[in-house]
C-alpha positions as a Python dict, from the first residue, in 0.01 Angstrom:
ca = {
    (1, 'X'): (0, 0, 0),
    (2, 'X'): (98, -266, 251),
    (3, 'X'): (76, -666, 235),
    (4, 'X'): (160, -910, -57),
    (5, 'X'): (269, -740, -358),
    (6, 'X'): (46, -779, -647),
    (7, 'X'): (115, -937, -957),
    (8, 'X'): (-14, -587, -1150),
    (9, 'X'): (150, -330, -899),
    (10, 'X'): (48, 44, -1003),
    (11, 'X'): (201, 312, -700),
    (12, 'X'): (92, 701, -697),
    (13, 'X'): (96, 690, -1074),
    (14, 'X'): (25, 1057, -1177),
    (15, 'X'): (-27, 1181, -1545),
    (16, 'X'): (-32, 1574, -1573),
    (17, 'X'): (-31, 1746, -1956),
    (18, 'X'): (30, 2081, -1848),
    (19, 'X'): (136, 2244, -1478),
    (20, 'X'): (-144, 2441, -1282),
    (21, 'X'): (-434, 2260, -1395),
    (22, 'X'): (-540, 1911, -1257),
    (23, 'X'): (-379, 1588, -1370),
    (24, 'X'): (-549, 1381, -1598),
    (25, 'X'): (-457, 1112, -1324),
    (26, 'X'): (-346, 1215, -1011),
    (27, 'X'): (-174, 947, -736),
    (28, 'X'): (-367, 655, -866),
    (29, 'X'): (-217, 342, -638),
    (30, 'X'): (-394, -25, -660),
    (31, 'X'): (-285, -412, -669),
    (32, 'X'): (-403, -689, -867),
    (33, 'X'): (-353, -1080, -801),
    (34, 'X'): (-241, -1265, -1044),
    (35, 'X'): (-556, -1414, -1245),
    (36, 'X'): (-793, -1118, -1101),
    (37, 'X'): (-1043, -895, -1363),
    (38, 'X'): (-991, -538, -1280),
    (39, 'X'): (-1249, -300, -1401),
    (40, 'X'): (-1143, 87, -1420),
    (41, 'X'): (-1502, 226, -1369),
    (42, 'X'): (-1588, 616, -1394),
    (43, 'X'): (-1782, 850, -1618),
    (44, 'X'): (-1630, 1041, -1922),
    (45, 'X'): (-1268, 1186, -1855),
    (46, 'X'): (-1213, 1083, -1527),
    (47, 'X'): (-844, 931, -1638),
    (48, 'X'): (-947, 580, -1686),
    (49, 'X'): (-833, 523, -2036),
    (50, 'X'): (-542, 762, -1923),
    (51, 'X'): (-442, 502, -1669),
    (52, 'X'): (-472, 221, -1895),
    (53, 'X'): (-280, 351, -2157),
    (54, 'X'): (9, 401, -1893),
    (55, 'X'): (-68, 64, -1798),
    (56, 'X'): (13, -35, -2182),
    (57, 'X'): (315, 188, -2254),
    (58, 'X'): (105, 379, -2451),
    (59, 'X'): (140, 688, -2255),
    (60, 'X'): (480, 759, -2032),
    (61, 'X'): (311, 882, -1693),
    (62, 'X'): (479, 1209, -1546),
    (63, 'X'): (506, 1044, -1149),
    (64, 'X'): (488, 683, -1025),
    (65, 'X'): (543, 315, -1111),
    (66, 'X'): (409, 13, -1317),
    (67, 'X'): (508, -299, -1175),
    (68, 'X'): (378, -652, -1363),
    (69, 'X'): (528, -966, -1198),
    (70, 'X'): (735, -743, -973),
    (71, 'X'): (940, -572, -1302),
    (72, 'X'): (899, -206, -1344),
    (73, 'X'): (748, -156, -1681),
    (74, 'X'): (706, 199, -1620),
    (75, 'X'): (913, 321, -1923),
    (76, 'X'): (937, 32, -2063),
    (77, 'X'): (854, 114, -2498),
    (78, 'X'): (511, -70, -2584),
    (79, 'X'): (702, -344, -2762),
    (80, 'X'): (893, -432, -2500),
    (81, 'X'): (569, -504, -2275),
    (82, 'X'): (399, -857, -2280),
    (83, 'X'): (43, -698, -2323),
    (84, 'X'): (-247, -789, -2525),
    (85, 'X'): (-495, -495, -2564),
    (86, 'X'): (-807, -461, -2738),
    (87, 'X'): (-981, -101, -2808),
    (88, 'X'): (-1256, 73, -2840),
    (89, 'X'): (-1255, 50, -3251),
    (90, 'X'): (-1135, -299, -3262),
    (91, 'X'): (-830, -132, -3484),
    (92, 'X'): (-865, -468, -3697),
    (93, 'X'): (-743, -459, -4087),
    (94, 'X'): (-1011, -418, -4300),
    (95, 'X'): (-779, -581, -4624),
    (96, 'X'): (-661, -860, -4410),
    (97, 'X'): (-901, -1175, -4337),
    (98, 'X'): (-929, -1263, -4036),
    (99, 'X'): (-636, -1544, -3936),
    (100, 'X'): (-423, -1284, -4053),
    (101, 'X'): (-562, -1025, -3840),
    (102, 'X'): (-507, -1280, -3548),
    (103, 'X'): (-156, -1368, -3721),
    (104, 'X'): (-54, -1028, -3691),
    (105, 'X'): (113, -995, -3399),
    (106, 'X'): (320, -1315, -3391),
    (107, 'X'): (464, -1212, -3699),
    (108, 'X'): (587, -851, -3569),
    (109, 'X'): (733, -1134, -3289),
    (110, 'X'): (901, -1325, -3544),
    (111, 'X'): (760, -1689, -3444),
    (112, 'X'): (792, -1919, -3664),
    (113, 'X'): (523, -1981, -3971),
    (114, 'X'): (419, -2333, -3849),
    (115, 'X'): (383, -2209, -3476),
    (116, 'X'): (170, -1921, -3611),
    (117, 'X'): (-37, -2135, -3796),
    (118, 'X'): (-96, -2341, -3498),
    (119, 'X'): (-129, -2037, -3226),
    (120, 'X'): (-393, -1855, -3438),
    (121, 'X'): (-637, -2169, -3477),
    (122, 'X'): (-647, -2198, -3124),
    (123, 'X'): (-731, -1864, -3032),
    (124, 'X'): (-933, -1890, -3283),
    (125, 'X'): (-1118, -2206, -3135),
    (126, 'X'): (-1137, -2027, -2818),
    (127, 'X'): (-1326, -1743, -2924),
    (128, 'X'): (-1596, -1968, -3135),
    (129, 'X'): (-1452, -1842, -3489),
    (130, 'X'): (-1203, -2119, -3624),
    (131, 'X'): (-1485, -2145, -3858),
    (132, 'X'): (-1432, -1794, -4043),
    (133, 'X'): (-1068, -1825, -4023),
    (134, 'X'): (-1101, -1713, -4429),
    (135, 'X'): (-1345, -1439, -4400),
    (136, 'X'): (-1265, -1070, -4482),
    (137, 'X'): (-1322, -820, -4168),
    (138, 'X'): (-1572, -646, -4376),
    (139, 'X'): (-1746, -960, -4387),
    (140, 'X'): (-1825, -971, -4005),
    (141, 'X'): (-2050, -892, -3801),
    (142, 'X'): (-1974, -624, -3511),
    (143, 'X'): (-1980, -929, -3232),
    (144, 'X'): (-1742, -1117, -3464),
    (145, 'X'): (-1489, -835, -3511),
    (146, 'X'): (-1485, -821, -3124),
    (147, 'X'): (-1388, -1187, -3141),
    (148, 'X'): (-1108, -1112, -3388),
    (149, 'X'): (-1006, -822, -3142),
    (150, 'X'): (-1011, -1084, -2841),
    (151, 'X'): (-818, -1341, -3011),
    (152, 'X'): (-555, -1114, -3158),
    (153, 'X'): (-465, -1019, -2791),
    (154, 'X'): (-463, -1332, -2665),
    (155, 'X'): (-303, -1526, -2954),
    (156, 'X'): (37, -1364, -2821),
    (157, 'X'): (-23, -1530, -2518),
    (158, 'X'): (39, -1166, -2280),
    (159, 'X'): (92, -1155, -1967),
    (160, 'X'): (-142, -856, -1886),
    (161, 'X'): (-492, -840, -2132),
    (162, 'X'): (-641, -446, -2079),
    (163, 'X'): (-962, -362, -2283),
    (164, 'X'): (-1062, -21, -2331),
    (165, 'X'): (-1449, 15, -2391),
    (166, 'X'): (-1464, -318, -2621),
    (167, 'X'): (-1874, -340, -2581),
    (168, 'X'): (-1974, 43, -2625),
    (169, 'X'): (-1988, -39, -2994),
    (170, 'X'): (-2274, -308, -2958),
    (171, 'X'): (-2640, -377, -2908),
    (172, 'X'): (-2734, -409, -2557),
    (173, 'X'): (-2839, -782, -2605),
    (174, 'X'): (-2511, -870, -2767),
    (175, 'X'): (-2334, -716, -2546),
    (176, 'X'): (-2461, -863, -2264),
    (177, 'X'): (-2387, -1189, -2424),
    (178, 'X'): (-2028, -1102, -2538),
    (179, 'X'): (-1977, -1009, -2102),
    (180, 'X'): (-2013, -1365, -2030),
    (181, 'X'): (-1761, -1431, -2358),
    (182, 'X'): (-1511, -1219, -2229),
    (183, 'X'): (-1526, -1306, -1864),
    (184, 'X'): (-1532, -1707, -1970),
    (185, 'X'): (-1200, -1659, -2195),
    (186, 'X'): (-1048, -1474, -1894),
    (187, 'X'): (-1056, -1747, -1647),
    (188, 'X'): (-1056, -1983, -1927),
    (189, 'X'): (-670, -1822, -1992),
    (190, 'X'): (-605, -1687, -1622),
    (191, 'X'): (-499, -1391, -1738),
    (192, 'X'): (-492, -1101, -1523),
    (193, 'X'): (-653, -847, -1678),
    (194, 'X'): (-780, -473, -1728),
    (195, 'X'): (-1084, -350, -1850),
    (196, 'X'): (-1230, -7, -1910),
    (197, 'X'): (-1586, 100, -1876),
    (198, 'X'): (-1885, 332, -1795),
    (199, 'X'): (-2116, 99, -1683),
    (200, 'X'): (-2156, -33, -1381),
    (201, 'X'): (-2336, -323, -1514),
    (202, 'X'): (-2027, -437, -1698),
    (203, 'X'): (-1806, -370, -1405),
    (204, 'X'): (-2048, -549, -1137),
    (205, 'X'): (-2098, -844, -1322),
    (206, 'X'): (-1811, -905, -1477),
    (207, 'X'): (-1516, -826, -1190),
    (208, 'X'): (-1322, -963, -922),
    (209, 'X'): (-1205, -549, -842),
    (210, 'X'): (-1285, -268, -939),
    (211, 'X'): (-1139, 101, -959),
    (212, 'X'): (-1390, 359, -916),
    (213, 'X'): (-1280, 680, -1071),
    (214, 'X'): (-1368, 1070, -1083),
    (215, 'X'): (-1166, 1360, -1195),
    (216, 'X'): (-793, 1136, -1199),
    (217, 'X'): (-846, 1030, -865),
    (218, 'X'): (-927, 711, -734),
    (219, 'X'): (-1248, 687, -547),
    (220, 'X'): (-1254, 371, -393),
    (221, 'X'): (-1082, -11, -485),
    (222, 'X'): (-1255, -311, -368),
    (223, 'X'): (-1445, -581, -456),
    (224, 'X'): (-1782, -552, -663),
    (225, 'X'): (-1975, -638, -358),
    (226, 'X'): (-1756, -381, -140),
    (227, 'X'): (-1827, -118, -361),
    (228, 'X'): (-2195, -161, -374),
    (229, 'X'): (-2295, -208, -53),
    (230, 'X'): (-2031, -29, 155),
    (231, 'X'): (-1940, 266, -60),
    (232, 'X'): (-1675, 470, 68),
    (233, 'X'): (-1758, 790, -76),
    (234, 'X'): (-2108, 962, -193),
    (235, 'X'): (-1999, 976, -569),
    (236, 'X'): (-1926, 638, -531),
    (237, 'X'): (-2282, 566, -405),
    (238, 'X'): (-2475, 769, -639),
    (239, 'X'): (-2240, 626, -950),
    (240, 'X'): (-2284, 283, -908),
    (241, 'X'): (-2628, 169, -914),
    (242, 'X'): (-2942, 400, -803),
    (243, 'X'): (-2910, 500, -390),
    (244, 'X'): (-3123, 719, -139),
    (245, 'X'): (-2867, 941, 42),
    (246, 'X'): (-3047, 1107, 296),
    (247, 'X'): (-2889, 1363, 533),
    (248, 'X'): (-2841, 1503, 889),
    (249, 'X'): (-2963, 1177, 986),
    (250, 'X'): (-2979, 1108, 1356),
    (251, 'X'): (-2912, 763, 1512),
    (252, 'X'): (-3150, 604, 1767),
    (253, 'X'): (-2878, 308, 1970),
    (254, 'X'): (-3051, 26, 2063),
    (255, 'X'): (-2878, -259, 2285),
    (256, 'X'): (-2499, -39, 2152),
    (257, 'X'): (-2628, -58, 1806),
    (258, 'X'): (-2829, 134, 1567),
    (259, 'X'): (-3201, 29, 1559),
    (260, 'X'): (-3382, 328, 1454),
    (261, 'X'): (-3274, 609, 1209),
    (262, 'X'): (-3457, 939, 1247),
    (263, 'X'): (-3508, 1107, 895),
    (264, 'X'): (-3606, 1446, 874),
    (265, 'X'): (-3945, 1551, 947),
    (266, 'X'): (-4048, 1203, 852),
    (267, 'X'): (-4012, 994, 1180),
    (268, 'X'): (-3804, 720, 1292),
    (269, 'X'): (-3736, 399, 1035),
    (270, 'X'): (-3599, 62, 1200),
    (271, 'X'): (-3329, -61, 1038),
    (272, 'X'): (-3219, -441, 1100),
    (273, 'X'): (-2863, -360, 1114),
    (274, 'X'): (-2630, -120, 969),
    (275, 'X'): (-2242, -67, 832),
    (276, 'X'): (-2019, 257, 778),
    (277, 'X'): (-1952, 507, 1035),
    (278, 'X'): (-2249, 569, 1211),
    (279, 'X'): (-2337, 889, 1395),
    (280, 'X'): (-2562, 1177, 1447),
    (281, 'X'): (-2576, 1385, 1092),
    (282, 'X'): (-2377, 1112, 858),
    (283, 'X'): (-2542, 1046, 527),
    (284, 'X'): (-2739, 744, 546),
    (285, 'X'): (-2743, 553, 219),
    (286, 'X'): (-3069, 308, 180),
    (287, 'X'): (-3060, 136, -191),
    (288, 'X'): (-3430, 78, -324),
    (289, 'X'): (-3422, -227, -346),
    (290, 'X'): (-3385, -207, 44),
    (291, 'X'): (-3662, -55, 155),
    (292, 'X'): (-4034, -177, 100),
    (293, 'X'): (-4424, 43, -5),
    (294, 'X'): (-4648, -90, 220),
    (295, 'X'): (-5063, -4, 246),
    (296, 'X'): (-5061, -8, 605),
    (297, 'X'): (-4766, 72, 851),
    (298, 'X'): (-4584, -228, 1017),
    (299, 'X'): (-4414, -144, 1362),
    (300, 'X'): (-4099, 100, 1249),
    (301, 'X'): (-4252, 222, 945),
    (302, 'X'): (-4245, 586, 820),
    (303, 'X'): (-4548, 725, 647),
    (304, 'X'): (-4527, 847, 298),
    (305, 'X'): (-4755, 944, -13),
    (306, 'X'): (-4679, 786, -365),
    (307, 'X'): (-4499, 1026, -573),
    (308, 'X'): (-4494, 789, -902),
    (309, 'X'): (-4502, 474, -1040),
    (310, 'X'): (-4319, 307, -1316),
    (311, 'X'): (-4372, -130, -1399),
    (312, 'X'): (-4066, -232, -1543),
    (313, 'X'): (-4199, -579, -1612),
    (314, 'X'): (-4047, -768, -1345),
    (315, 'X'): (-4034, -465, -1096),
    (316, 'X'): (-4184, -152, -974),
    (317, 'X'): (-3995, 128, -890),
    (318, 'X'): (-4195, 421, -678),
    (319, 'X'): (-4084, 741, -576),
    (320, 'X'): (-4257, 776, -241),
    (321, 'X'): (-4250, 1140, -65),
    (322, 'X'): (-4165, 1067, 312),
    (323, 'X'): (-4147, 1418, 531),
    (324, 'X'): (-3854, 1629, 362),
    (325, 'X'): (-3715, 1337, 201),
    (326, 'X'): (-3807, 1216, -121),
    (327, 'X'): (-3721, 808, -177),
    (328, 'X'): (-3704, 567, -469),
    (329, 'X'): (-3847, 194, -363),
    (330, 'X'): (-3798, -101, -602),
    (331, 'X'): (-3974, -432, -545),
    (332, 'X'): (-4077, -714, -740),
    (333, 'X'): (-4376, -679, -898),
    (334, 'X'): (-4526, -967, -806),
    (335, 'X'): (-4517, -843, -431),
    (336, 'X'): (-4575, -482, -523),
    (337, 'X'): (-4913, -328, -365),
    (338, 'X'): (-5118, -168, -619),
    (339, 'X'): (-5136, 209, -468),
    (340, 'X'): (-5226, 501, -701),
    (341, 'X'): (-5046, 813, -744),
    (342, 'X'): (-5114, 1045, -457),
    (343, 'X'): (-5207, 771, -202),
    (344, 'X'): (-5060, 766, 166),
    (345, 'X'): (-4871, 465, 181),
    (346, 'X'): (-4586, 322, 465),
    (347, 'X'): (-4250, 228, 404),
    (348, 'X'): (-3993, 2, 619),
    (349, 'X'): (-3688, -130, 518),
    (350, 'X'): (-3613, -522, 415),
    (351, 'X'): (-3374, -740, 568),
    (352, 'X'): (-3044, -556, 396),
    (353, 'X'): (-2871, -329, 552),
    (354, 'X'): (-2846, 88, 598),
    (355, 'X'): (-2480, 233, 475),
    (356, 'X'): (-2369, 523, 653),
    (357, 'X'): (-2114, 714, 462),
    (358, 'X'): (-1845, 903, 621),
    (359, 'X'): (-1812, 1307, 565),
}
């Protein structure tokens, strides 16, 4: 890594459980700014968690370095580690009530009583529960125990906060609601922080990086809108949000840039303008949103034939068949051209760009 070292400094940090097979993590290096939201994104087992935990002291990697604030933590014991973390489970204390829950880790600190008492109201304040300081953990709902879990991290006042999974417990409503409650406390606190997920959703919306993973390696690190639009990698592409990766695509320069794409045995699409490295037989990614279902063909429009279509209230989403290639559009609904299953139709692209994804 080169440039300004960050205030969360991880280098080649490897984890392997047993020699000859693949590590769990595998030369993981990445930076994070003091203040930033890093989200560790990947499906199941891909050594997120893993790296966390290493991150937390939780597990001693085998290779590598943890750096916070320019100190190597990297065998540093748990308790020696300024670190608020909340997991999956919450891991609250059912018999406790809930300042006590939040007391909990001051008093393994040894602060004094009075400064406890003081600490734990206002993370309890911040996290919109001062009113159920008294209330048993049983008591709560599953958006409330969150709230404990938050508070009890950040009563300590850490100087990393790393989440693994908290929202994979809740409702989808709540738990888009407890995103913005997490995210607000954050930069409320500007605390850099670490947080573990599966969905892109929570990543995209919520992050100022993120850490695409698959099998312990790391994909790609940027930011959210790097990520999206200018993937660096085809898993990256197809795992974070829906794409069209079409292949062996040939470019058509216009003016020393690309103005056509030819797609196989479907014709050639114009394309406003383009990133990546393109060339004759890349991988051209087009997200759905980015291309358009028209009734009649506008100057650079393929033809295709309607595959499907599915209203999802506020969009459509078509699969459109167009020569060997078969594409998924998405447009508003209110702008969507009502065309039957079966139906030749035309397609162009929209005013975003084509991503060409190097081998």
């Amino acid at each position: 890594m080169t440039g300004t070292p960050g205030y969360l400094e991880i280098s080649s940090l490897t984890k392997r459980y047993k020699e000859g097979i693949a590590p769990a993590v595998g030369d993981v290096s990445l930076s994070v700014a003091e203040g930033e939201f890093l989200a560790l994104l990947g499906p199941s087992g891909c050594g997120k968690t893993t790296t966390l935990r290493m991150i937390a002291g939780l597990i001693d990697p085998t290779s590598g370095t943890v750096r916070v604030a320019g100190k190597d933590i990297t065998h540093a014991p748990v308790h020696k580690r300024s670190v608020g973390m909340v997991f999956q489970s919450y891991a609250l204390f059912p018999h406790l009530d809930v300042k006590s829950n939040v007391a909990y880790g001051l008093q393994m600190r040894r602060v004094p009583k009075t400064e406890i008492a003081t600490r734990v109201n206002e993370a309890l304040k911040l996290v919109r529960l001062d009113h159920l300081a008294d209330r048993r953990i049983t008591a709560l709902s599953g958006g409330q125990q969150q709230r404990v879990a938050l508070a009890r991290a950040i009563v300590i006042n850490p100087q990393l906060f790393l989440m693994d999974e908290p929202l994979s417990n809740l409702d989808a409503k709540l738990r888009d609601a407890m995103r913005n409650e997490i995210r607000g406390i954050q930069q409320r606190m500007g605390i850099t922080s670490v947080f573990v997920t599966h969905d892109q959703g929570e990543a995209l919306t919520m992050a100022d990086k993120i850490a695409v993973m698959s099998e312990g390696k790391l994909e790609q690190f940027g930011s959210p809108t790097e990520i999206y639009e200018r993937p660096a990698t085809r898993f990256v592409a197809e795992f974070v949000g829906q794409a069209n990766l079409v292949e062996n695509v040939r470019v058509i320069p216009d003016g020393g840039r690309a103005g056509m794409i030819e797609l196989p045995g479907a014709g050639r699409l114009a394309v406003p303008r383009v990133s990546g490295e393109y060339r004759d037989g890349a991988t051209a990614m087009i997200r759905p949103h980015q291309l358009e279902v028209r009734p009649a063909a506008r100057p650079g429009d393929i033809p295709a034939r309607i595959r499907s279509s599915v209203y999802f209230g506020d969009t459509v989403q078509y699969e459109v068949e167009a020569g060997a290639n078969l594409l998924k559009v998405q447009m508003f609904a209110d702008g969507a051209p009502a065309l039957p299953v079966g139906s030749d139709a035309a397609i162009g692209t929209t005013t975003d760009c084509v991503h060409f994804i190097a081998a």
